[in-house]
C-alpha positions as CSV (number, residue, x, y, z in Angstrom):
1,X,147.3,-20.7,-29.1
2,X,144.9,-23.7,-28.0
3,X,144.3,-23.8,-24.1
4,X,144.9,-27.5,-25.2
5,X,148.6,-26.4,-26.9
6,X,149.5,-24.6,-23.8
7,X,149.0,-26.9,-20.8
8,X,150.6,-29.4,-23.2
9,X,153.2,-26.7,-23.4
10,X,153.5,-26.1,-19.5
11,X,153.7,-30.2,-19.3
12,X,157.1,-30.1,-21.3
13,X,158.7,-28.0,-18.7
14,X,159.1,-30.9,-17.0
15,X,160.8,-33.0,-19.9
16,X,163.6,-30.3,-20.3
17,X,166.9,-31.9,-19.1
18,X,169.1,-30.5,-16.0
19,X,172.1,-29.3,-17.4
20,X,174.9,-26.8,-16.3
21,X,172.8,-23.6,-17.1
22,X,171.0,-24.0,-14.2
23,X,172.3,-22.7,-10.8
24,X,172.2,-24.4,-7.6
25,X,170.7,-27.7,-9.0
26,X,172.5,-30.7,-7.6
27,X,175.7,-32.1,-10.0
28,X,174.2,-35.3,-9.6
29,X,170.9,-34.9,-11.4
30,X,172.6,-34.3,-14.7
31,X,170.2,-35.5,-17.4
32,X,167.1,-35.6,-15.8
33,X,164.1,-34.4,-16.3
34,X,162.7,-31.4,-14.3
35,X,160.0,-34.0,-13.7
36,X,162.0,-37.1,-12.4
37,X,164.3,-34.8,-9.9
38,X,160.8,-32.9,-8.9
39,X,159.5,-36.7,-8.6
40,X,162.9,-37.7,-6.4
41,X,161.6,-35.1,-4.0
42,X,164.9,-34.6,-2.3
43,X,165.6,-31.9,0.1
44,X,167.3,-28.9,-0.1
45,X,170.2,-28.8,2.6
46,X,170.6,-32.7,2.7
47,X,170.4,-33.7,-1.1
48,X,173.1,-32.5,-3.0
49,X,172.2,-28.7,-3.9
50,X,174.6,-26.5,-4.5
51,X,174.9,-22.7,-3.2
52,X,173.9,-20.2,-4.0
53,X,170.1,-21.4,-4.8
54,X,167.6,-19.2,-4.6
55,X,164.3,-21.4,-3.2
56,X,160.4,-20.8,-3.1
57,X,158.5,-21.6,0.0
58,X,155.5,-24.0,-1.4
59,X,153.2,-23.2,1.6
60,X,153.7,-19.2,1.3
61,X,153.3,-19.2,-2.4
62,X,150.2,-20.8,-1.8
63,X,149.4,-18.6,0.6
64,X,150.1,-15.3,-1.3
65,X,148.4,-16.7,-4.6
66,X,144.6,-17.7,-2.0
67,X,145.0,-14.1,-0.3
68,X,145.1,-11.7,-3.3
69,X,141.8,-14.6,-5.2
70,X,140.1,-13.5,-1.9
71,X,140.9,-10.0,-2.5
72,X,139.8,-9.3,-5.3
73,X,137.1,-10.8,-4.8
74,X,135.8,-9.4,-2.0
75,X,136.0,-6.3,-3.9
76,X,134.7,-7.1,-6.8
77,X,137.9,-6.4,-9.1
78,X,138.8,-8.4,-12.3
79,X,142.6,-9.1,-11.8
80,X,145.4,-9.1,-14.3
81,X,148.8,-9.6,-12.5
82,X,151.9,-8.1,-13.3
83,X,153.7,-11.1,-14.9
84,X,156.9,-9.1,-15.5
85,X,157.4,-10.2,-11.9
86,X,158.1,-13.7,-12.4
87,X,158.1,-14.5,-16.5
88,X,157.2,-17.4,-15.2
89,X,154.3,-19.5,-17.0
90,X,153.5,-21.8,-14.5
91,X,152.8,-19.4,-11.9
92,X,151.0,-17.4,-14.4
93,X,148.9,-20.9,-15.0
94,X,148.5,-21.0,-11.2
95,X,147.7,-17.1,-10.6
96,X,144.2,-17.4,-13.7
97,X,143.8,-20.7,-12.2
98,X,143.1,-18.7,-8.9
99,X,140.6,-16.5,-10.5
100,X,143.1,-14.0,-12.3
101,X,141.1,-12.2,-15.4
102,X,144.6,-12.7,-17.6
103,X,147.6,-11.4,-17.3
104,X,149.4,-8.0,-17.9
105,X,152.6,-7.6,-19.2
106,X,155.2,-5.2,-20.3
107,X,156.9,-5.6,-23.6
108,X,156.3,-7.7,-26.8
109,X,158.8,-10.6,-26.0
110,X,156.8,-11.3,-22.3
111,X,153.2,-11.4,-25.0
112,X,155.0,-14.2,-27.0
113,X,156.2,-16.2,-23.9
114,X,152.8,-15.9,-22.4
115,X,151.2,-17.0,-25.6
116,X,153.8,-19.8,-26.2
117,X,152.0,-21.1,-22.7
118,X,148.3,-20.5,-23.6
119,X,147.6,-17.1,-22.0
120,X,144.2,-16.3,-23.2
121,X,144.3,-12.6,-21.8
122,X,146.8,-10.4,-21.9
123,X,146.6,-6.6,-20.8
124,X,150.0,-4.7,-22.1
125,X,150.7,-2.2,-19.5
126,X,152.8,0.1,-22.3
127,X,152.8,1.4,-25.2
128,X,153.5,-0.4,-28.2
129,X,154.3,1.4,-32.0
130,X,157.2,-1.2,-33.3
131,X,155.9,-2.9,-36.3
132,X,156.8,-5.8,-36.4
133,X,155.6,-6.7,-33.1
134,X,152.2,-5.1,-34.0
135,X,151.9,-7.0,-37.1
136,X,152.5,-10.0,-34.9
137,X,149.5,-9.4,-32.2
138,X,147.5,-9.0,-35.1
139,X,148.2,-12.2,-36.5
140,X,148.0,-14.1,-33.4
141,X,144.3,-12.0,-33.3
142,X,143.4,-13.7,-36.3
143,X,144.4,-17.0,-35.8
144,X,142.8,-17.2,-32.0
145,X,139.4,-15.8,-31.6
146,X,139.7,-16.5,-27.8
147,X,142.3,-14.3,-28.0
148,X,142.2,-10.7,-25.6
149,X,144.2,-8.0,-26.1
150,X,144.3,-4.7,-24.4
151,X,147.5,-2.4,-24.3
152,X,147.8,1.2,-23.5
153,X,147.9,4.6,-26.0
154,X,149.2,8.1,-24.9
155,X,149.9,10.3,-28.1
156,X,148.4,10.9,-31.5
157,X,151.7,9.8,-33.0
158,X,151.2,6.3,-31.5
159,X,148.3,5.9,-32.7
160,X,149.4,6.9,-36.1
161,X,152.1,4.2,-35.8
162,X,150.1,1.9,-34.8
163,X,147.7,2.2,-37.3
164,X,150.3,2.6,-40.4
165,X,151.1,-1.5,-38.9
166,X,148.0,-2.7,-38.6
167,X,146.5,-1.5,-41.6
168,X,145.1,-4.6,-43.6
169,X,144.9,-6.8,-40.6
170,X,141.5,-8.6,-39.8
171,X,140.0,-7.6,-35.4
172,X,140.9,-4.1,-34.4
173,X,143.4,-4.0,-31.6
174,X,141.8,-2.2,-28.0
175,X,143.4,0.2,-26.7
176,X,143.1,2.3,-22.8
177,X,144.2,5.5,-23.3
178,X,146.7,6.4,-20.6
179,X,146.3,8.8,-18.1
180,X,149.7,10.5,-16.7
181,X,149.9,9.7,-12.9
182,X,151.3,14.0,-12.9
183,X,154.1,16.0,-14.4
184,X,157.5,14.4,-14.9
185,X,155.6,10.8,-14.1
186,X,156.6,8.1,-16.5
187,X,154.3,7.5,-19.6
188,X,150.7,8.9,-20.2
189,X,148.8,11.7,-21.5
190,X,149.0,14.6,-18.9
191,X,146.2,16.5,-19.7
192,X,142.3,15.3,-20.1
193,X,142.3,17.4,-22.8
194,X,145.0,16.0,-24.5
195,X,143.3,12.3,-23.8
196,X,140.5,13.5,-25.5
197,X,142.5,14.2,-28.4
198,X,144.4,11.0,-28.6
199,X,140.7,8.9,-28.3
200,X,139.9,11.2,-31.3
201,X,142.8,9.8,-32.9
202,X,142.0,6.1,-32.2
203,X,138.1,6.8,-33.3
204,X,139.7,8.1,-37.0
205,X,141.4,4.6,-37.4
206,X,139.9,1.4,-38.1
207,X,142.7,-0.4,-37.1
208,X,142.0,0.4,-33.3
209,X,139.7,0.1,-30.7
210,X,139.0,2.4,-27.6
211,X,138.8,-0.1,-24.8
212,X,138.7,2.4,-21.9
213,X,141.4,4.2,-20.0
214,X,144.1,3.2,-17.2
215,X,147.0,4.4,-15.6
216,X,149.3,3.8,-12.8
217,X,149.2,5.3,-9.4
218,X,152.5,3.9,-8.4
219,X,154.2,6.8,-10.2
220,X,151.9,9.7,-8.6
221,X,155.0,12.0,-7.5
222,X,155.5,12.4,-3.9
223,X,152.9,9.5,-3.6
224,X,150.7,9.2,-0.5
225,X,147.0,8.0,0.2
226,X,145.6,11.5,-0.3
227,X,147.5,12.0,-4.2
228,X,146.8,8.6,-5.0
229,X,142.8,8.8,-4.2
230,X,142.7,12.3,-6.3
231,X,144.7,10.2,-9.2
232,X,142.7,7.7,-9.4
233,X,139.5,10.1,-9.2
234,X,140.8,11.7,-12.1
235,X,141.0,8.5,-13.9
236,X,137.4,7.3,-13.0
237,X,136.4,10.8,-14.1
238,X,138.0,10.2,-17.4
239,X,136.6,7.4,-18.2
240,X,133.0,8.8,-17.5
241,X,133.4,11.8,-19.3
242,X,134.7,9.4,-22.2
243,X,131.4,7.5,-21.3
244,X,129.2,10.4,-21.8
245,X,130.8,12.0,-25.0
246,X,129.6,8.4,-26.7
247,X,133.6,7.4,-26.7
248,X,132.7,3.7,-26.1
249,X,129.4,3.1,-27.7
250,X,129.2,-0.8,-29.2
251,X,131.3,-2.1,-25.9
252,X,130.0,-4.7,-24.1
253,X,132.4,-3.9,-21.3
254,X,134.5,-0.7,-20.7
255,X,138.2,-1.2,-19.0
256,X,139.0,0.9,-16.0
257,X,142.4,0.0,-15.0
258,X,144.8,0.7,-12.3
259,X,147.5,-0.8,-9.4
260,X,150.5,-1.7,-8.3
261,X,151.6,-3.4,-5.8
262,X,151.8,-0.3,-3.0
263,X,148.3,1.7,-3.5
264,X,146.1,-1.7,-4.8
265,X,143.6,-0.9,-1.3
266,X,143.0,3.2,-2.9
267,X,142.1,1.3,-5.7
268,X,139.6,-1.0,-4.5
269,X,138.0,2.3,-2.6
270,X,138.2,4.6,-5.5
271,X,136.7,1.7,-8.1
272,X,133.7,1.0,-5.4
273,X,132.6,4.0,-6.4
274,X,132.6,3.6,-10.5
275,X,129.0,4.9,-11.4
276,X,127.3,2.8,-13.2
277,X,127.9,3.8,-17.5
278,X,127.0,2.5,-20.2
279,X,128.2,-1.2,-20.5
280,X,129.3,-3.3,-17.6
281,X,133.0,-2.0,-16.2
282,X,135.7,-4.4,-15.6
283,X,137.7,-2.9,-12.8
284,X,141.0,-4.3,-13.5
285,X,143.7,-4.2,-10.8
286,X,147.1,-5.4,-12.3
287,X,149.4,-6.2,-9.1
288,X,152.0,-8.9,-9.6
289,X,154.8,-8.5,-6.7
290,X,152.4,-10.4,-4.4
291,X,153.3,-13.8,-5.7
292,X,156.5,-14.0,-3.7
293,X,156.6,-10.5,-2.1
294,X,159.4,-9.8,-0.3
295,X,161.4,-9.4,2.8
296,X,162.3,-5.7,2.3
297,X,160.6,-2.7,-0.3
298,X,157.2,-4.9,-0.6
299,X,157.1,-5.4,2.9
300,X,157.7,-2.2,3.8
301,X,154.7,-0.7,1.5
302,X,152.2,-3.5,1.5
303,X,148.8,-1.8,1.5
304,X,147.8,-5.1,4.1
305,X,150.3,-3.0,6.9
306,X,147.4,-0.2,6.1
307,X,144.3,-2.8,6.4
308,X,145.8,-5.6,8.4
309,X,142.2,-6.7,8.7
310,X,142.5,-7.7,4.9
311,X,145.2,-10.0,6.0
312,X,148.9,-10.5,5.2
313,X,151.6,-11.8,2.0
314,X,154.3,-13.5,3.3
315,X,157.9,-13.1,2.0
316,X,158.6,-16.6,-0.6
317,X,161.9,-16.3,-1.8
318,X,164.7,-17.1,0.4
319,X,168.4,-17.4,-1.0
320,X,171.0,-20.0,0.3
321,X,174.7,-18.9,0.1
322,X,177.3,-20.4,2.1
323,X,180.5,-18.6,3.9
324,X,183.3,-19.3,2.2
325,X,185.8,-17.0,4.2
326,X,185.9,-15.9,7.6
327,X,189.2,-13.5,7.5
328,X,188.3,-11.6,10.6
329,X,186.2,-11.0,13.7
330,X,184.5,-8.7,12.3
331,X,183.8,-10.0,8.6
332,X,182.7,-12.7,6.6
333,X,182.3,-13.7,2.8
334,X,179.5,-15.6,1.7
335,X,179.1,-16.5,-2.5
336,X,176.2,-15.2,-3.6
337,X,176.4,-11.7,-5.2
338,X,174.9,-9.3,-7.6
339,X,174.4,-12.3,-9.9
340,X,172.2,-14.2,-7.5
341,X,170.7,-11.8,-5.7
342,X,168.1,-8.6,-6.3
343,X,170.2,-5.7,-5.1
344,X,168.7,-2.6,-7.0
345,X,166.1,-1.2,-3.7
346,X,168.2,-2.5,-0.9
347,X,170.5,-5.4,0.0
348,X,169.9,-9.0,1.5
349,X,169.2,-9.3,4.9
350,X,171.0,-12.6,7.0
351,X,167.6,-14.0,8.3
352,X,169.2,-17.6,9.6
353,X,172.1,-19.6,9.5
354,X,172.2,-23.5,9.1
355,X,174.9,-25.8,10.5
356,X,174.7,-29.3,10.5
357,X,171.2,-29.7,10.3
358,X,170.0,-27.3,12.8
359,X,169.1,-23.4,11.8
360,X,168.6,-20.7,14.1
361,X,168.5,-16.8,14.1
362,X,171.3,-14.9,12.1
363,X,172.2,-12.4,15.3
364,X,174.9,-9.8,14.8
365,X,174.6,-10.6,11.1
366,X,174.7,-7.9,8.3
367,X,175.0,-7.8,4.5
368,X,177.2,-4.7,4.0
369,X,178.0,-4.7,0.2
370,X,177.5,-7.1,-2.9
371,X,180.6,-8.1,-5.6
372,X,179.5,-10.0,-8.8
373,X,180.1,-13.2,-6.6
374,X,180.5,-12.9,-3.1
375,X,178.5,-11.0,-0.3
376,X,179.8,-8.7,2.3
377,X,179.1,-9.6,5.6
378,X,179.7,-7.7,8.9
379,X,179.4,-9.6,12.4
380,X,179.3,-8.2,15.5
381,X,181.6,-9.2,18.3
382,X,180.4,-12.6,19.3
383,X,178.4,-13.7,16.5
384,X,178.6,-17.2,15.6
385,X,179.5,-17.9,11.8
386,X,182.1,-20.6,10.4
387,X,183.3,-21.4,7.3
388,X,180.7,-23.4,5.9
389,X,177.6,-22.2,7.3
390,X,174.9,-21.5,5.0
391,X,173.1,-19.1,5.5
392,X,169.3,-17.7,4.5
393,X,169.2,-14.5,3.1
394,X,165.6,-12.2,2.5
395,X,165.4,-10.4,-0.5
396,X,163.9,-7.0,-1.6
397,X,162.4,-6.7,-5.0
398,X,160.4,-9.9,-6.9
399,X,161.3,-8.6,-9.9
400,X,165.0,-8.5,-10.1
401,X,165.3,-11.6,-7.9
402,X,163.5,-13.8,-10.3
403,X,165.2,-12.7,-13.3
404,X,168.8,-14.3,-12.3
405,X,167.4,-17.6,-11.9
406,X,166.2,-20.2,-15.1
407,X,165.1,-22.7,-12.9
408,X,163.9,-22.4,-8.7
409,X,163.2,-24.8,-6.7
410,X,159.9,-25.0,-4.6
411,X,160.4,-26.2,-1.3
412,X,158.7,-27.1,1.7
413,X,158.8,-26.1,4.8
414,X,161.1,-28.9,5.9
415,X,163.8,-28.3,2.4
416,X,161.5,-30.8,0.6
417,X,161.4,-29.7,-3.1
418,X,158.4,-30.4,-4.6
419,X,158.4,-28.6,-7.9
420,X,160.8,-26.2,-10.2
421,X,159.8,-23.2,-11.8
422,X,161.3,-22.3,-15.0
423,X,161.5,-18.7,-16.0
424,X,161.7,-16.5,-19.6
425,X,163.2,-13.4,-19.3
C-alpha cells in the first residue's frame, strides 16, 4: 500500500453517502457526502441531530493527540498507539502525523484496515499462527518494501506454526518474543528460560526474525508502581541478556517494547535506563486510550494524576441522550443504552443537561442501570429534569465506546461539527 493509495483512501471517507446506518446523523442530510454535511458545518443541538450521538470535542482531541507527541518526546520513546482504541484511520493518520513511529494493533482484520489506509508501521501486540492471515502479511511484505511489521511470539509451537505458513514466502517476518507480565497474566512466556528457548526456535527458522522482546505491564497481577518497575526490569534484562548471547546480531535496531495506558510514566523511567547494546534500541511505548481518554477508568489511572507536572488528557467523548420519560420524582429514562454507550468498567455519568439552548450542571443526577435502549436515571429530590432535556453523559472506557459508533461527529466547543470520523471494527 502506496502512502499515495492511502491518503487517497482517507480522502474517500468523505465521499461515502449518509444513510440510515449511521446513528445520530440528522434525517435531513440523507445522501450527502461526509464531506458536504462536514462542509455545512452545522451544529449539534440546533441542526437537526438526532439522540443519542455520541460526539468528539475538536479542541480536546487536539489537545490529547500534542500532549502524548510532547511526551514521548521528552523522553525519548518511539510511539506506536494502540489503535484497537478507535479503528479509526483518520485518527491513526492524525496520531503518526503527530510523530507516532506506527501503529500497534491486535488482530489480523485491524492489519488489513490499517493497510487499506496506508499504515506504513504496524506493531501486532499478539500472537499470530492462523495461516491464512500469515500468508497474507507475507504478501503484503512482498509487494511493499516500506512495509514494517513486528508482532509478538511466546511458545515453540507458534513459531512452528508460523513457520509451516510462511515457508516459501520472500522477507522474514520479526518477531518480540513475549515476556509474561507473572503467573496467571494473559499471554507470554513466563520464564527467561523458556524465552530463551522460544528465540532458539525462531533462530532454527528462516521464515522469522528476532526483532527484540516486549511485553505488557498492564497485566502485572496486583499491579502497583513497585511490580511494574521490577516487570519491566525484567524485560530490559531480557533483552540484554538476548543482546549478549549474540541473539540479534545483523539488527540495525533492536525493539524494546512496553505500555499501556496506566503504567506508560514506569516505562519512560525503566527505558531511561536501557544500556547501551549492540544496535540502536527503539524504545517503543504502545498507549492508545489517550486519544479520547475518558471520564471514568482512564481518568482514574492516568499516570499524569502521578506526574501532574507532565501535564493532563482531557476526557473527548461526550454522549447526548435525551429524557424520554419522567414517571416519578425520583426517576427518569433517557435513550441511550448498552448499544450507545461503553458500559463494561463502569456506567455513564450525567455531567450536564441542555434545555432550550442553555446547559448547566447535571445536580442530583445519576445513571443507575443500562437496558439495550434506554438509561436509568435516579434524581434526587429537587433536581430539575423534563421530558425532553438532553442530557451530556461521560463515558468510561475508549475502547468499547468507539466501537458502537460507524460514524462520530467532531465538534466544537460551541456544537459546531467540523469533521466525522468513521470507524472499522
Amino acid at each position: 500500500m502506496s502512502l499515495d493509495t492511502g491518503t487517497e483512501a482517507l480522502a474517500r471517507l468523505a465521499e461515502e453517502r449518509v444513510d440510515h446506518r449511521f446513528k445520530g446523523l440528522p434525517p435531513d442530510a440523507e445522501g450527502l457526502t461526509v464531506g458536504e454535511l462536514a462542509a455545512q458545518r452545522r451544529n449539534l443541538f440546533s441542526d437537526g441531530f438526532a439522540t443519542p450521538v455520541l460526539a468528539l470535542s475538536a479542541e480536546r482531541l487536539e489537545h490529547n493527540l500534542a500532549l502524548m507527541e510532547s511526551y514521548t518526546e521528552r523522553h525519548g520513546l518511539a510511539f506506536a498507539p494502540h489503535g484497537k482504541t478507535s479503528m479509526a484511520p483518520q485518527l491513526f493518520h492524525r496520531q503518526t502525523g503527530r510523530g507516532a513511529w506506527g501503529i500497534t494493533l491486535a488482530v489480523p482484520h485491524q492489519v488489513r484496515v490499517a493497510r487499506a489506509f496506508g499504515t506504513r508501521r504496524v506493531f501486532l501486540a499478539n500472537e499470530l499462527v492462523d495461516a491464512p492471515a500469515l500468508r497474507w502479511i507475507a504478501a503484503e511484505l512482498e509487494r511493499d518494501a516500506d512495509f514494517r511489521f513486528v508482532c509478538y511470539v511466546d511458545s515453540v509451537r507458534g513459531v512452528e506454526l508460523m513457520d509451516a505458513a510462511l515457508r516459501g514466502s520472500g522477507r522474514p517476518v520479526d518477531v518480540v518474543v513475549e515476556l509474561a507480565a507473572g503467573d496467571g497474566a494473559r499471554t507470554g512466556v513466563r520464564t527467561e528460560a523458556e524465552c530463551a528457548a522460544v528465540a532458539d526456535a525462531v533462530a532454527g527458522t528462516e521464515t522469522l526474525r528476532l526483532a527484540g522482546v516486549a511485553g505488557y505491564e498492564g497485566e502485572v497481577p496486583q499491579a502497583d508502581p513497585d511490580r511494574v518497575h521490577a516487570y519491566l526490569r525484567r524485560l530490559v534484562a531480557l533483552a540484554v541478556e538476548f543482546d549478549k548471547a549474540g541473539r540479534f546480531a545483523g539488527l540495525s535496531e533492536i525493539v524494546v517494547s512496553a505500555g499501556g495506558s496506566a503504567w506508560f510514566d514506569a516505562v519512560a523511567d525503566v527505558f531511561a535506563g536501557i544500556p547501551e547494546l549492540s544496535a540502536p534500541v527503539l524504545k517503543l511505548l504502545r498507549s492508545g486510550a489517550y486519544v479520547s481518554h475518558d471520564d471514568g477508568r482512564y481518568r482514574d489511572v492516568t499516570p499524569f494524576n502521578r506526574v501532574p507536572e507532565e501535564g493532563a488528557l482531557e476526557p473527548a467523548f461526550r454522549l447526548w441522550a435525551q429524557i424520554v420519560s419522567r414517571p416519578s420524582p425520583e426517576q427518569a429514562f433517557a435513550n441511550a443504552g448498552k448499544r450507545d454507550a461503553a458500559y463494561d468498567l463502569d456506567l455513564p455519568v450525567v455531567q450536564v443537561v441542555r434545555r432550550a439552548g442553555t446547559e448547566r450542571p447535571a445536580t442530583g443526577i445519576e445513571v443507575t442501570g443500562l437496558s439495550d435502549q434506554h438509561a436509568w436515571l435516579r434524581t434526587e429530590p429537587g433536581a430539575d429534569l423534563e421530558v425532553g432535556d438532553w442530557v451530556g453523559l461521560g463515558l468510561s472506557h475508549p475502547c468499547t465506546s468507539f466501537d458502537k459508533w460507524q460514524l462520530i461527529p467532531v465538534a466544537e466547543a460551541d456544537g459546531t461539527v467540523v469533521d466525522y470520523i468513521r470507524t472499522f471494527f
